[in-house]
BAMARVO-518241 format. One record per atom (N, C-alpha, C, CB): residue in one letter; y, z, x. Coordinates in steps of 0.1 Angstrom, whole numbers, plus 2048, in hexadecimal, padded with zeros to 3 digits. Glycine has a CB too. Layout:
! residues N
aYZX/...
END
This chain:
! residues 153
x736849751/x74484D753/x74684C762/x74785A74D/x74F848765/x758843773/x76284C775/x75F835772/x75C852787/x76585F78A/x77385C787/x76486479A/x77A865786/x787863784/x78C86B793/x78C86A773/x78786E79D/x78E8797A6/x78F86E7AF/x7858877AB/x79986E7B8/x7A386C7C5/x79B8707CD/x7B08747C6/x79686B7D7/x79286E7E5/x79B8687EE/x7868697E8/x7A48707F4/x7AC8657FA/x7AD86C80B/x7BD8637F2/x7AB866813/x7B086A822/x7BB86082A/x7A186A82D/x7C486A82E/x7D4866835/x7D2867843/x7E3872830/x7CE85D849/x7CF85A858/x7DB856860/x7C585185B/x7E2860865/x7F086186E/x7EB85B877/x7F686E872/x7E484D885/x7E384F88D/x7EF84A895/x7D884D88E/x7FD847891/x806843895/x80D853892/x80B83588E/x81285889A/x819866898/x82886489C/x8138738A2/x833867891/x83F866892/x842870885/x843856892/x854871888/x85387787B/x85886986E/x85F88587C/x858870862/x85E86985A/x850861857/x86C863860/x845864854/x83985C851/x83A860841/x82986085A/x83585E83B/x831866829/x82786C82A/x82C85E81C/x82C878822/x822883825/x81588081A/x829893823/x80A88581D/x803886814/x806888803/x7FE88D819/x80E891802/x80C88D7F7/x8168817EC/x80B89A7F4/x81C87E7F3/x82286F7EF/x81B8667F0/x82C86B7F6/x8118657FA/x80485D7FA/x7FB85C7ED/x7FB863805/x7F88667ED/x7F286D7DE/x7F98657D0/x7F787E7DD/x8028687D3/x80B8677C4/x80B8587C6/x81B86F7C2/x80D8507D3/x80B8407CF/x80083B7C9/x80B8387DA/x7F58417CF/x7E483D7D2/x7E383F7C0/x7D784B7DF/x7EA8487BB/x7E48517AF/x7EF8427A2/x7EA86A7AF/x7F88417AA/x80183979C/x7FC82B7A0/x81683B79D/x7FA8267A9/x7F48187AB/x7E581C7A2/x7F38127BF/x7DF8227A6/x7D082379E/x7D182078E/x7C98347A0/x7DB828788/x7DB82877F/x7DF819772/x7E1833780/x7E381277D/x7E9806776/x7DA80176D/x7F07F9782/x7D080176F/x7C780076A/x7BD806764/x7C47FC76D/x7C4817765/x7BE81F75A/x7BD828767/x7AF81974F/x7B7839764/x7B683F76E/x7A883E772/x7BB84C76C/x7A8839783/x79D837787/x79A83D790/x79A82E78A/x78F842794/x78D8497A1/x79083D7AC/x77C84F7A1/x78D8467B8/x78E83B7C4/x7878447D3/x7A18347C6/x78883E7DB/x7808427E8/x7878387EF/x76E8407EA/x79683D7F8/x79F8367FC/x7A883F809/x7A68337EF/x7A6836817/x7AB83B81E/x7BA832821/x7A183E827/x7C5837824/x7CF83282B/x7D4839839/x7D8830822/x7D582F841/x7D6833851/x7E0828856/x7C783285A/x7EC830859/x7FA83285F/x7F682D86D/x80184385F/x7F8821871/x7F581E880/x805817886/x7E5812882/x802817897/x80D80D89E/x80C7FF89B/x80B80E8AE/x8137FA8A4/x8117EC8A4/x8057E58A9/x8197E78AB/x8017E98B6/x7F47E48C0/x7EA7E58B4/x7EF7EF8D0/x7E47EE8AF/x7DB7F18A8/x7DD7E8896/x7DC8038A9/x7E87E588F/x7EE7DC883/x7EB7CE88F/x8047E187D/x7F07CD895/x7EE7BB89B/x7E07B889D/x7F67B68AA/x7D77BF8A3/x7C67C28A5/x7BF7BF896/x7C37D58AB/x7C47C4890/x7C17C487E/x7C47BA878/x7C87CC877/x7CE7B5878/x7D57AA871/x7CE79E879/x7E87AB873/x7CE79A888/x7C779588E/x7BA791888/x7C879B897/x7AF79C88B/x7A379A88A/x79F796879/x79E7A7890/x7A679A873/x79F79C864/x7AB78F85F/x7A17B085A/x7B578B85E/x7BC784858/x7BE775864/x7CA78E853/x7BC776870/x7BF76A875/x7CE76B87B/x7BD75F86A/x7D1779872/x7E377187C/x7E5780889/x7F977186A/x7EB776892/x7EF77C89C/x7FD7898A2/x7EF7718A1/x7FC792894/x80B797899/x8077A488E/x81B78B895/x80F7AE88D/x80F7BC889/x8127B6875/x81E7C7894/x80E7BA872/x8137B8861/x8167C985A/x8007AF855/x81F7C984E/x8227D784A/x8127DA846/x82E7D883D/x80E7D783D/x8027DD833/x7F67D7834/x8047DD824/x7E77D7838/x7E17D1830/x7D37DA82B/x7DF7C4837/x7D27D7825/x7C87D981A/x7B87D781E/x7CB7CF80F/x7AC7DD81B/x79F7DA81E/x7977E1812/x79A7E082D/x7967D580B/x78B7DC7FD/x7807DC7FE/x78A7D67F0/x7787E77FD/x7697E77F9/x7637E37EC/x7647F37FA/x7677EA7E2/x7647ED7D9/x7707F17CC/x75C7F57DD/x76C7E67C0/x7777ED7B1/x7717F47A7/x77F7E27A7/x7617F47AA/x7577F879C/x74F8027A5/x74C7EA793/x74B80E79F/x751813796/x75C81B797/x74A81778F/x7608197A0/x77181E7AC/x7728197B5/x77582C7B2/x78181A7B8/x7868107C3/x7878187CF/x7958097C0/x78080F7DB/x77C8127E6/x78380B7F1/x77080F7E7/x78980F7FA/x78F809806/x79780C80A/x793800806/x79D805819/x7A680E820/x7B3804820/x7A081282F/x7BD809823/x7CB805828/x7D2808831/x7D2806822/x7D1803839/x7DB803848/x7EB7FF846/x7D57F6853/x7F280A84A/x802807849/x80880685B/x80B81783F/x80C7FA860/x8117FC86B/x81F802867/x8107F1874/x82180D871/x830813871/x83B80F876/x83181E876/x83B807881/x845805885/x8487F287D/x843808897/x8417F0876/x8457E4872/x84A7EB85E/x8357D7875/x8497F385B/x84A7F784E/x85C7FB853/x83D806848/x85D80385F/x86780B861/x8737FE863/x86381686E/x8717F586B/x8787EB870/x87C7E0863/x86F7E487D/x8727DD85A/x8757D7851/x87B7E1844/x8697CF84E/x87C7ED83F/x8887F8839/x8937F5842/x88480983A/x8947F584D/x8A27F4853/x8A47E2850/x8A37F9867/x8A17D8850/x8A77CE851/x8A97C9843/x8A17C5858/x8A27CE83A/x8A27CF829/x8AB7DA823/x8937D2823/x8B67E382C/x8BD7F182B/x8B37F681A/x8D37EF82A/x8A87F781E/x8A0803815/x89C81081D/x8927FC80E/x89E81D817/x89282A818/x88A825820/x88982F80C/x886829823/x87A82A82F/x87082D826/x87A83583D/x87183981D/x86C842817/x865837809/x878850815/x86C831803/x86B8287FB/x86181A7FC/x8788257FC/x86681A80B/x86180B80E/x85180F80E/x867804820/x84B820818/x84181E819/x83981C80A/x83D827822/x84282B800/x83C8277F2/x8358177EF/x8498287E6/x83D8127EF/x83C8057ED/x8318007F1/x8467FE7F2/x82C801800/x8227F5806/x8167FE803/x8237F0817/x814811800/x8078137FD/x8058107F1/x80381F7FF/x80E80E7E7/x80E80A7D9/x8097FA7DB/x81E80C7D0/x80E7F47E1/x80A7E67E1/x7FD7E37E7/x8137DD7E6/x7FB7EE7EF/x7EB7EF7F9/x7DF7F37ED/x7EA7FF808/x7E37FA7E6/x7DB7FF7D9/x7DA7F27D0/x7E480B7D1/x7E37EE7CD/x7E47E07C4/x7D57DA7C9/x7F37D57C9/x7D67CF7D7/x7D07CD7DF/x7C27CF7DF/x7D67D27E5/x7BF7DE7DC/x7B47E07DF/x7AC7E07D1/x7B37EA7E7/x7B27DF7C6/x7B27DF7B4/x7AF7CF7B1/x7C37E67AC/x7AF7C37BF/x7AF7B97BC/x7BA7B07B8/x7A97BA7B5/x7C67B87B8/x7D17AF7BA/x7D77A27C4/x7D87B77BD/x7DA79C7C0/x7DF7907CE/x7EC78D7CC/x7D87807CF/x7F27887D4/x7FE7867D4/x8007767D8/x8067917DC/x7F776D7E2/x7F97677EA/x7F175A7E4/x7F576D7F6/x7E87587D7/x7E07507D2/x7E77467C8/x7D67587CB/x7F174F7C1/x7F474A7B5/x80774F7B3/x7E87517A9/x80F7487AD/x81B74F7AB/x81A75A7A0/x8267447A7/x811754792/x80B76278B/x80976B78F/x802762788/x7FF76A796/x7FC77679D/x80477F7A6/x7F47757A3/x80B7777AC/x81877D7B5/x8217867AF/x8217737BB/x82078279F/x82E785792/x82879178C/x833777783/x81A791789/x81179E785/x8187AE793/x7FA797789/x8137A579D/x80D7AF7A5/x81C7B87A7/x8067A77B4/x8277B07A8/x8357B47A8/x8387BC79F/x83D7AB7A8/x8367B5791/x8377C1789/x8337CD787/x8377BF783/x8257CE78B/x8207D778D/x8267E2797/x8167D378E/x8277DD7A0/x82C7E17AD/x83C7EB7A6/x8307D17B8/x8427E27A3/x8547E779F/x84B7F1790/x8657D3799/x8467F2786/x8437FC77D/x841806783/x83B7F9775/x838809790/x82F818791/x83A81C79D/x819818796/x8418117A5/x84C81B7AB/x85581E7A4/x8528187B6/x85C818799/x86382578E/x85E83178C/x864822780/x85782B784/x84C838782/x84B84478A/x83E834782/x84E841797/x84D84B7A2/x85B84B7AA/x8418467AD/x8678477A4/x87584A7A6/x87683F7AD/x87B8587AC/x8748357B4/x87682A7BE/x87C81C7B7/x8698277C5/x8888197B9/x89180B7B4/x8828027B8/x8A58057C0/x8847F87B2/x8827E87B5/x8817E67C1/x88C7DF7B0/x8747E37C9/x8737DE7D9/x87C7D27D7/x8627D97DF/x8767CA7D1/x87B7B97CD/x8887B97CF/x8797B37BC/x8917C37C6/x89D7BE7C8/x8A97BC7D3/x8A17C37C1/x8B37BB7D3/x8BE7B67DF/x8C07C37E2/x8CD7AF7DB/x8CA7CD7D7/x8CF7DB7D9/x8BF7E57D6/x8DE7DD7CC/x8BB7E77E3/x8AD7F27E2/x8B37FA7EC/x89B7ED7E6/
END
């Protein structure tokens, strides 16, 4: 039998207000997990600036510039292992040019960072892109949050 418990650590090292608090973290980490049954996990997410998101995105993906979310999986068996980095000032800047919540938007990218680390893709296949979306728009209902996807969010 496969832990079912949450290990989760919330690394603020970008300090502002208006970040999500832990336990909204929680409740993403815990509704993205569940899309595939309740799983344990050993999962950190860490709230960084830009310098530190472009250093990241850089080194590990090849591209040269700050990105909202990305994802680092260890491990899905026999729980999902890995971390997620959220740059803030690119989550914050893209809610304002998308007029979404702030509050919403981050839901969104730790939910989709979770996806992510469960083996999701978005970027391989249009299938997969249509999975991952739906998934995505079900567990933010689930957790009061409209449709990222749509126009009026």
């Amino acid at each position: 039998m496969t832990s079912r418990r949450l290990n989760l650590s919330v690394q603020y090292v970008c300090k502002k207000a208006g970040l999500p608090l832990r336990p909204l973290v929680r409740a993403c980490a815990r509704a993205a997990l569940n899309v595939n049954g309740v799983r344990g996990g050993q999962i950190t997410v860490r709230f960084v600036g830009s310098e530190e998101g472009q250093l990241l995105n850089r080194d590990f993906r090849g591209k040269d510039y700050a990105t909202n979310v990305l994802s680092f999986p260890y491990a899905t068996e026999p729980i999902v292992c890995g971390d997620i980095v959220i740059c803030t000032p690119v989550v914050e800047r893209e809610a304002g040019e998308q007029g979404k919540a702030t509050e919403a938007h981050y839901a969104h990218l730790i939910v989709h960072g979770i996806l992510h680390l469960q083996g999701y893709e978005h970027e391989t296949s249009k299938r997969e892109a249509r999975l991952m979306e739906q998934h995505e728009c079900a567990i933010l209902a689930a957790l009061g949050y409209s449709n990222p996807y749509s126009e009026n969010t």
